[in-house]
C-alpha positions as CSV (number, residue, x, y, z in Angstrom):
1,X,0.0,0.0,0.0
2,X,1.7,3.5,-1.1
3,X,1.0,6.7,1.1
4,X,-2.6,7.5,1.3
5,X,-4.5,10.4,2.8
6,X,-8.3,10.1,4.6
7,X,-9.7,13.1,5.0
8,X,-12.7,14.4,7.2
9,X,-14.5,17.4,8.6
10,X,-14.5,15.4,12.0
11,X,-11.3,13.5,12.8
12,X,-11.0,13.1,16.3
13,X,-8.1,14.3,18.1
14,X,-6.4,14.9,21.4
15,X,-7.1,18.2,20.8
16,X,-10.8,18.2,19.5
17,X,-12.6,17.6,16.4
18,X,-10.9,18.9,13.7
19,X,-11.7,18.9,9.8
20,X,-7.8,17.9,8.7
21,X,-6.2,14.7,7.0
22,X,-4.9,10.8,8.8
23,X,-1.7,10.1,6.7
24,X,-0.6,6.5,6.3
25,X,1.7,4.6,4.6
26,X,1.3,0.6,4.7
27,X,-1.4,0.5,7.5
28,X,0.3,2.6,9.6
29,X,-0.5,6.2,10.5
30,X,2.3,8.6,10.3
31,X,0.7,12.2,11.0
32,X,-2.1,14.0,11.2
33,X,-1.9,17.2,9.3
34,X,-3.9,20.3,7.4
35,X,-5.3,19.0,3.9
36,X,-3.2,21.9,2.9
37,X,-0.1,19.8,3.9
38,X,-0.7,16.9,1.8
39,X,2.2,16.0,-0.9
40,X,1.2,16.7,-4.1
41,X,-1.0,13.6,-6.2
42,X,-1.1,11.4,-3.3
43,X,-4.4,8.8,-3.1
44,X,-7.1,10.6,-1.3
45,X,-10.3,9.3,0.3
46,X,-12.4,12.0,1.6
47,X,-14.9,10.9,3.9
48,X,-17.1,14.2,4.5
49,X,-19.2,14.4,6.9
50,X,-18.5,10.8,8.6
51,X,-16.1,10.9,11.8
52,X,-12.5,9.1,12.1
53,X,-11.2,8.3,15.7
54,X,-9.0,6.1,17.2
55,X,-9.8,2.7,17.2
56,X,-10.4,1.0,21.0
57,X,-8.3,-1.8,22.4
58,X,-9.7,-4.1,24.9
59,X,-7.2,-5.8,26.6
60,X,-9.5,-8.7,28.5
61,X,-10.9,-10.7,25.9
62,X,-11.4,-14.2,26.2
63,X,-11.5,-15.4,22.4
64,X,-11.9,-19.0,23.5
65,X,-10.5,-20.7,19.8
66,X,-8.9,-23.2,19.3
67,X,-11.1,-25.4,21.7
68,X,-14.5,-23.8,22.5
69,X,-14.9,-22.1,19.7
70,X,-18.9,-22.5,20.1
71,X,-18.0,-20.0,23.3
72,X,-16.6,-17.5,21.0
73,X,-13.9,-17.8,18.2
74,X,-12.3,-15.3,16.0
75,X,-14.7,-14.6,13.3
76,X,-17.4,-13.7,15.6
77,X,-15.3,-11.5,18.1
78,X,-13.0,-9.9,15.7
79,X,-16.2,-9.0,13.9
80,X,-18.1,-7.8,16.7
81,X,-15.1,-6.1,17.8
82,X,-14.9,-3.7,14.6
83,X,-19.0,-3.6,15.1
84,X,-17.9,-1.5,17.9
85,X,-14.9,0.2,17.2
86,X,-12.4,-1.5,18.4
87,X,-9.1,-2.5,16.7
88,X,-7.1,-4.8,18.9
89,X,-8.0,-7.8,21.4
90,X,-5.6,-9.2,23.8
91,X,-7.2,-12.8,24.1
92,X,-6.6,-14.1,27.4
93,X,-5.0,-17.5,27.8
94,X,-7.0,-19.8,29.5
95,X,-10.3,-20.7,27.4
96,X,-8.6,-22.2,23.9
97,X,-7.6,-25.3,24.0
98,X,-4.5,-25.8,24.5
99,X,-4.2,-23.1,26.7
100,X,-1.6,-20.2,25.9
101,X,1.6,-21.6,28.7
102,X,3.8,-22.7,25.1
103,X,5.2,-21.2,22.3
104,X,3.5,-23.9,20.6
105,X,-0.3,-23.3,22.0
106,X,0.5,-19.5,21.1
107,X,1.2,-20.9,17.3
108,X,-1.6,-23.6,17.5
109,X,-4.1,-20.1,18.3
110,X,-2.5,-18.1,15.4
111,X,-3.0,-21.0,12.8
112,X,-6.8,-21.3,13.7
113,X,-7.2,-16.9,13.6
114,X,-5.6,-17.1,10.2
115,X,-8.1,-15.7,7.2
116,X,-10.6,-15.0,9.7
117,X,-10.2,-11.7,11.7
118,X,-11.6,-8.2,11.1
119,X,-9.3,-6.1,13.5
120,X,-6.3,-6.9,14.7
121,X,-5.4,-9.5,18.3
122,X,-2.7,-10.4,20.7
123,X,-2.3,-12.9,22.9
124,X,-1.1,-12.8,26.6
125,X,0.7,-15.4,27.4
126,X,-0.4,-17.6,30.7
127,X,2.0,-18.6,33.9
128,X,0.6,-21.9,35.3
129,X,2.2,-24.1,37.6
130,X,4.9,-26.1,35.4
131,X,5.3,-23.9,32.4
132,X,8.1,-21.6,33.9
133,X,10.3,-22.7,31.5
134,X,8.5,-21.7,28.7
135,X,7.9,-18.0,30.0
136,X,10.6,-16.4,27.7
137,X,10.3,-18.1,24.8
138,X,6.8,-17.1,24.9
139,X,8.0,-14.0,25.3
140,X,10.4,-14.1,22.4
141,X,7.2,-15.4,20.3
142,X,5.7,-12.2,20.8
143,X,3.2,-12.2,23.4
144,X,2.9,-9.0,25.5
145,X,2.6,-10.3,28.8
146,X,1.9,-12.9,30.9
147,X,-1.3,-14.1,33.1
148,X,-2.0,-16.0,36.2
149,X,-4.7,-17.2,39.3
150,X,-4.2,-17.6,42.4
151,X,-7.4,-19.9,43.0
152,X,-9.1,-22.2,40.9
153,X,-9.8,-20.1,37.7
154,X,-12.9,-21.7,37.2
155,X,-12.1,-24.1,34.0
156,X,-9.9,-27.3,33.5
157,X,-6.6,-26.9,31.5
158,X,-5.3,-23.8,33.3
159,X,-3.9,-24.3,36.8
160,X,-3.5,-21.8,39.1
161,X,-0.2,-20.5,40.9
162,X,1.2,-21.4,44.5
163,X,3.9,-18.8,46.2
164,X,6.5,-21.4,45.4
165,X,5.4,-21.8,42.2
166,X,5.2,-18.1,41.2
167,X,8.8,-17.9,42.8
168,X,10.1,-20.5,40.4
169,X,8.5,-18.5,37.4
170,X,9.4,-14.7,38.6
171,X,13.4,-14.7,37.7
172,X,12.3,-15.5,34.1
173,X,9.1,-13.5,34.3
174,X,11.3,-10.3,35.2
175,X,14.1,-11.3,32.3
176,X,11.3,-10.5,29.9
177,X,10.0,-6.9,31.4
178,X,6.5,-7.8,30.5
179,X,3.8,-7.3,33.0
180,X,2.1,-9.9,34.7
181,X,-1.3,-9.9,35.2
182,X,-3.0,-11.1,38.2
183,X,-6.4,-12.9,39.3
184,X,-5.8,-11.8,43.0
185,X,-7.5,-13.9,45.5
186,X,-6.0,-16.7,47.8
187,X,-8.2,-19.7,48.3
188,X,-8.4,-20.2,52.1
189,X,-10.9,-17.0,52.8
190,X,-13.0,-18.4,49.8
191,X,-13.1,-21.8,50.8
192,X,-13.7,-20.9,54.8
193,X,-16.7,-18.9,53.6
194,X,-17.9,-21.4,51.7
195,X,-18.0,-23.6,54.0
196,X,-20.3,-21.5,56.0
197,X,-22.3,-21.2,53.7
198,X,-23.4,-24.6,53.2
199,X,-27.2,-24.3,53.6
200,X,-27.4,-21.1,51.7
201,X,-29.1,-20.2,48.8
202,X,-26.6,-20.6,45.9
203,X,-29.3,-19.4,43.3
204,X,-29.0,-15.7,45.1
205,X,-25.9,-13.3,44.1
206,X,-25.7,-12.5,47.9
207,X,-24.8,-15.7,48.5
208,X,-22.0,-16.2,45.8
209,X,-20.9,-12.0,46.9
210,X,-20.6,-13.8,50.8
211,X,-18.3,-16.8,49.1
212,X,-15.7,-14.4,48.2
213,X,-14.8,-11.8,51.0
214,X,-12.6,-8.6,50.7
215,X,-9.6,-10.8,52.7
216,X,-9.2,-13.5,49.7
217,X,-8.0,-10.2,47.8
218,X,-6.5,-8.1,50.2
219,X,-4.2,-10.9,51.4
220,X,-3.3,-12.2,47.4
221,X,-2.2,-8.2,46.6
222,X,0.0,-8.1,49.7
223,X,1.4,-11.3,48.4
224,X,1.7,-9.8,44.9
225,X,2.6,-6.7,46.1
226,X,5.4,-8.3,48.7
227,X,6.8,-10.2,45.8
228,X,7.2,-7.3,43.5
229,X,9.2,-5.9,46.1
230,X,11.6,-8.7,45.6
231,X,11.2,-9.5,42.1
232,X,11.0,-6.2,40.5
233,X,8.7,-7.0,37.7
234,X,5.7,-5.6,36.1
235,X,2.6,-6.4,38.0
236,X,-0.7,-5.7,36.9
237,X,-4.3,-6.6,39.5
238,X,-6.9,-7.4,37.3
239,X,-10.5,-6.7,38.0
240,X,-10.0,-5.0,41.5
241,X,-13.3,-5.6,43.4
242,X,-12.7,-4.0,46.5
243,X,-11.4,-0.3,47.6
244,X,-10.1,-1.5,50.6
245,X,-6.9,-2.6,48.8
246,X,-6.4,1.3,47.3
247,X,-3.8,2.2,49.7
248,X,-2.2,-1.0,49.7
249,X,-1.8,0.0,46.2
250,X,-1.1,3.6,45.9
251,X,1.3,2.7,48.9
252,X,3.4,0.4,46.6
253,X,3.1,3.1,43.4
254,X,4.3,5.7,46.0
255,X,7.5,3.3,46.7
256,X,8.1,3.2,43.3
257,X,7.3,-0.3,42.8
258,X,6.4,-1.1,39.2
259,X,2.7,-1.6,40.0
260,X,0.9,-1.0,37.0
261,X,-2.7,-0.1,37.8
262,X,-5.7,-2.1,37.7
263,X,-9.0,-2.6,36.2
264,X,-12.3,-1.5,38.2
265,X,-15.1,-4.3,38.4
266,X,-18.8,-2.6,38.2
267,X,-20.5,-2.1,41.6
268,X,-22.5,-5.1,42.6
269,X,-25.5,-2.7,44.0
270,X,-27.5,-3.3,41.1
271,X,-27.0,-6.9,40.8
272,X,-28.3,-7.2,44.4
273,X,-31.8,-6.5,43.5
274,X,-31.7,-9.9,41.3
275,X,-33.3,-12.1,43.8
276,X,-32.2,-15.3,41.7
277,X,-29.6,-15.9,38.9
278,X,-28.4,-19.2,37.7
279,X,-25.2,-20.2,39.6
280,X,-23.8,-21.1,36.7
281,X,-23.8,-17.6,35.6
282,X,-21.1,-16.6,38.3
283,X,-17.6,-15.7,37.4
284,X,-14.6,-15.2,40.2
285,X,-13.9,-12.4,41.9
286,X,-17.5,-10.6,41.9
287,X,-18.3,-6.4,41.7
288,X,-18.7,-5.5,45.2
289,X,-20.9,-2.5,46.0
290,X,-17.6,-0.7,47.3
291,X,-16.3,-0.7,44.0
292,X,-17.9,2.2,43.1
293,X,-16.4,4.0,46.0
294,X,-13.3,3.5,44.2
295,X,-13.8,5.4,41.7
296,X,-14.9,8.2,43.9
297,X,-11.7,7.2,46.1
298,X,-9.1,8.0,43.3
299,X,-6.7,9.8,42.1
300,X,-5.5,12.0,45.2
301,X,-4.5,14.9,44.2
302,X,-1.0,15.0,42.6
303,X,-1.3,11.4,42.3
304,X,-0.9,9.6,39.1
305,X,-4.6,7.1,38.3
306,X,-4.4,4.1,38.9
307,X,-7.2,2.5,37.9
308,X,-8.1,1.4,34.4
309,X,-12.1,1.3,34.4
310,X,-13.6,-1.1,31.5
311,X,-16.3,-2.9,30.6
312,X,-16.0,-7.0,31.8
313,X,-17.6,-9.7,29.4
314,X,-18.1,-12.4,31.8
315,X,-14.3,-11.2,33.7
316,X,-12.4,-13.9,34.9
């Protein structure tokens, strides 16, 4: 593809809505400039009236193919994807069969997306309990970053992570300087509730919310947080369901660990007033009501954010 200009009366910019011109040069953008700035006879679509922006990225998809595709594969995400503006998954690793833990799985997933994707995708790469060998070369293969649970994750053919087993995998994990991202919650809390909760309701949201209390996360980030410290590598708390762990965090930011933010689950208020939903509906590490206090807890002033709201498709 040679240079090319598209041009509109509303392209989208960091500094408003401008009429001007997106100049790219095999599929990549190199400026945005005046129509009056444009090289003489290069290809021109002009697209009036109709608006260009940014495309989206969502980086918590679970693309589920090769495997399940009957879950969701690549031709129906990758179309629904551009449906909605976006131009790049991150598939998470633990729905495809095989899961993402080898350079090979990665290639096995990149053979079945061939010829059938409308935007582009990544893959994270996943830490599980005896793939620490593989971490780099996944690395090396391209994927950017790395994913792990510290309890059940909810499907076979993706293990979760021990202490001892995340120590084995952190030297390599750090080598790569590639984030990892983190289900936080440690099983004990979970499994004590539960087990209170034996003649309960498990129809009821409440009673799945009671199964998972605020300590099965707060203890798994001070874990996280306590290893970074020692490790020094990129660490990343997906799907943060309780404020109580904000300090904890900004803490760890303001001692310059390499905490990278995390994502913001949607309050659990609403769900509340569901008196019955099919148990098989529930997914780990539920929206708590406080989770909207979070958002009204951060940034303090002078404070860089860091939380990453977005919108969870069945989150794991």
């Amino acid at each position: 593809m040679s240079l090319h200009a598209f041009l509109s009366r509303r392209v989208v910019t960091p500094d408003g809505i401008k009429a001007t011109a997106v100049l790219a040069e095999n599929g990549r953008i190199l400026d945005v400039v005046s129509p009056a700035q444009l090289p003489a006879h290069i290809s021109v679509t002009d697209f009036g009236e109709a608006a260009i922006l940014p495309g989206l990225v969502d980086s918590h998809v679970h693309i589920n193919e090769p495997g399940r595709t009957e879950w969701e594969g690549f031709r129906t995400a990758t179309r629904a994807a551009a449906a909605g503006g976006y131009t790049l998954l991150v598939d998470m690793p633990l729905n495809c069969l095989p899961a993402t833990t080898t350079v090979a799985a990665l290639e096995a997933k990149r053979r079945a997306a061939n010829g059938q994707c409308h935007v582009d995708w990544m893959a994270w790469g996943g830490v599980v309990s005896d793939n620490q060998e593989h971490i780099e070369s996944l690395a090396a293969a391209g994927v950017p970053g790395f994913k792990c649970f510290l309890i059940h994750p909810g499907i076979d053919g993706f293990t979760m992570v021990t202490e001892r087993e995340l120590r084995a995998a952190l030297p390599h994990l750090a080598r790569t300087g590639l984030p990892l991202l983190v289900h936080a919650e440690l099983p004990g809390p979970v499994d004590e509730a539960t087990s209170r909760l034996a003649g309960a309701d498990w129809s009821k949201y409440a009673t799945y919310l009671q199964s998972r209390p605020d300590e099965a996360e707060l203890s798994a980030i001070q874990l996280m947080i306590s290893l970074c410290r020692e490790y020094r590598f990129h660490l990343h708390i997906v799907h943060l369901a309780t404020s109580q762990a904000l300090d904890t965090l900004r803490a760890a930011k303001s001692d310059g660990l390499p905490v990278r933010g995390c994502e913001v689950r949607g309050s659990a208020s609403q769900r509340r007033n569901l008196s019955t939903l099919s148990a098989s509906l529930f997914r780990q590490n539920p929206g708590r009501p406080d989770a909207v206090q979070m958002r009204a807890a951060g940034p303090q002033p002078g404070e860089s954010r860091t939380t990453l709201a977005r919108a969870s498709r069945g989150s794991y």
